[in-house]
C-alpha positions in Angstrom: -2.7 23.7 1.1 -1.6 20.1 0.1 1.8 20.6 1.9 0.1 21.8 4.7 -2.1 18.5 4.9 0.6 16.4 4.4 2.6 17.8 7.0 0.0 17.3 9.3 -0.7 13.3 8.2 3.3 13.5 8.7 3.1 14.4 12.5 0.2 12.4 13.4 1.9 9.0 12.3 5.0 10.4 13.5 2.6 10.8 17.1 0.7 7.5 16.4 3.5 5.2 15.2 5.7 3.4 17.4 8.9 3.6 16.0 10.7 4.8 12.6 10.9 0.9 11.4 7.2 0.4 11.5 6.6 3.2 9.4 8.8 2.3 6.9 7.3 -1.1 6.8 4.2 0.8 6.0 5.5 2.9 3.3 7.3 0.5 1.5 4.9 -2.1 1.3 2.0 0.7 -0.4 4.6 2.1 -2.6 5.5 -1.6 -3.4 1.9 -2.6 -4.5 1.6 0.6 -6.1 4.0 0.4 -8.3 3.8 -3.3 -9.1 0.2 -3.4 -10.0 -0.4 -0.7 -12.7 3.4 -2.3 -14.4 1.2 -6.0 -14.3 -2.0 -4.5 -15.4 0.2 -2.8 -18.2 1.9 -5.5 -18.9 -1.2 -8.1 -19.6 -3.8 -5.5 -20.9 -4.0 -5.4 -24.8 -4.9 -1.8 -24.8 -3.0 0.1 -21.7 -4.2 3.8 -20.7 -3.6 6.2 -17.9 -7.5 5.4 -16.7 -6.5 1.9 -15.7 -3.0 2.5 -14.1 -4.8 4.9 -11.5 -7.2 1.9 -11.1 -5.1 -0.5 -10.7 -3.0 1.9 -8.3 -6.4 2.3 -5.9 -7.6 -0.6 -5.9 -4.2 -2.1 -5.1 -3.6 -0.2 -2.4 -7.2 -1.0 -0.7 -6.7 -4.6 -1.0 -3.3 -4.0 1.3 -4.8 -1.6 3.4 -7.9 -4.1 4.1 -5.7 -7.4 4.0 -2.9 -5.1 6.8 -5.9 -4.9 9.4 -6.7 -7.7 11.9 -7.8 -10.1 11.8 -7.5 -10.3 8.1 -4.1 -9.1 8.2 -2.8 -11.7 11.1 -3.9 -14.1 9.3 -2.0 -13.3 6.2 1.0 -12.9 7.6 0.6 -16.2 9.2 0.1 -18.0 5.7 3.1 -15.9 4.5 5.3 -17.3 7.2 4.3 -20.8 6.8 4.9 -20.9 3.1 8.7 -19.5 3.1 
């Protein structure tokens, strides 16, 4: 059943997304903050566990899903181009 759900989230942004590029933008940004941000958490917590990687994980990726829409979003990307 999960295959079958996944396949279909698969066709829709296939359907929805514009081209293969902006998807992979997409995809490598979430598994970029979801990997980062548990390894940080890890890294700076005096007792680590499996509860607070999943945590950091979620929360994580709702920040960059909320901070990815506009206007939010825009203007991030505008302070990120200014400051390189």
């Amino acid at each position: 059943m999960t295959a079958v759900i996944g396949a279909f989230f698969g066709v829709l942004l296939a359907v929805v997304l514009p081209s293969i590029i902006s998807a992979l933008q997409i995809f490598y940004t979430l598994m970029a903050v979801a990997l980062s941000a548990p390894l940080i958490v890890g890294l700076y917590s005096r007792r680590p566990t499996a509860a607070r990687a999943i945590v950091a994980i979620v929360a994580s990726v709702a920040v960059t899903a909320f901070t990815q829409s506009a206007p939010i979003g825009i203007l991030a990307g505008f302070v990120i181009m200014i400051t390189r």
